[in-house]
C-alpha positions in Angstrom: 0.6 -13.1 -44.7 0.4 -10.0 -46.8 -1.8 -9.9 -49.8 -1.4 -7.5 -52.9 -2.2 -4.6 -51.6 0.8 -4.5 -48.4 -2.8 -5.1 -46.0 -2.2 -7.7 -43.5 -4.1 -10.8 -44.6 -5.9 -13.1 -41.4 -6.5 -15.5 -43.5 -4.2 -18.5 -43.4 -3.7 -18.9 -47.9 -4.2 -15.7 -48.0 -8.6 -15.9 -49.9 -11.0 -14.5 -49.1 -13.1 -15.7 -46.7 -17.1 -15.9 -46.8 -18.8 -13.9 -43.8 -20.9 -16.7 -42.0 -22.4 -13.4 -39.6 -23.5 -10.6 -41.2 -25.5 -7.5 -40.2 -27.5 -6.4 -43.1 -31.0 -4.4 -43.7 -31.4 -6.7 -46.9 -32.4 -10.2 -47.6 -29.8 -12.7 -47.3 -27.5 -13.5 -50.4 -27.5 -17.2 -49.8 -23.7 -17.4 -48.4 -24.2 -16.2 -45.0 -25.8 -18.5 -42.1 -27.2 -15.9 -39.6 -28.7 -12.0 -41.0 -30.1 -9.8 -39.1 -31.5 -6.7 -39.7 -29.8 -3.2 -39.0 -32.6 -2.4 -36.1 -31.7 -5.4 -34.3 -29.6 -3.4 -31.7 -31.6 -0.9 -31.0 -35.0 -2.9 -30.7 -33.7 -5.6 -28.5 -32.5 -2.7 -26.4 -35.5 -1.2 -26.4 -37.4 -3.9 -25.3 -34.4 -4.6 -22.7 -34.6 -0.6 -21.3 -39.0 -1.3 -21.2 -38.4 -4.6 -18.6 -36.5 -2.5 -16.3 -38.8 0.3 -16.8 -41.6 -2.0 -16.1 -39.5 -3.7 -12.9 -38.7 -1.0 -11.5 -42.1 -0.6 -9.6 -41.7 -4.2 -8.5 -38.4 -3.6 -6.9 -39.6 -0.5 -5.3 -42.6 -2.9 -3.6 -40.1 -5.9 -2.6 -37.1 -3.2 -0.9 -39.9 -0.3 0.3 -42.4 -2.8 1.5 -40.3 -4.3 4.4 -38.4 -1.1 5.4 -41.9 0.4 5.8 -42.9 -2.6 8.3 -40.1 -2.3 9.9 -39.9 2.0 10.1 -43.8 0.9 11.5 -42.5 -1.3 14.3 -39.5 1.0 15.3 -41.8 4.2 15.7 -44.7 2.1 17.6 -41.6 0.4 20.1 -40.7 4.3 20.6 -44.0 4.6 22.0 -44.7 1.4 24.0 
């Protein structure tokens, strides 16, 4: 359906619909159900980039720590 201005309309009459999601660095005008604020992104990935910072030591220990033991075990069989 095509409103007024030739711009195809999604809307099934044609209105205007009400955002229920909105992404906004201001309080909430009362007709949306979830805000959040425009740092949103970029702190949750943040905080997403600093646990696999952070795990990255720990997966170094769980792969390295059994190919060590078993590097050990292949040099000392070379000598026994």
């Amino acid at each position: 359906m095509e409103c007024a201005s030739g711009v195809l309309d999604p809307s099934p009459e044609g209105d205007y619909i009400d955002p229920i999601f909105t992404i906004t660095g201001q309080a909430p005008a009362g007709n949306e159900i979830i805000t959040m604020d425009t740092d949103f992104t970029i702190n949750t990935l943040g905080y997403v980039a600093q646990i696999f910072t952070n795990l990255q030591n720990y997966v170094i220990l769980i792969l390295g720590l059994p190919l060590a033991f078993w590097g050990i075990s292949k040099i000392i069989s070379l000598f026994a």
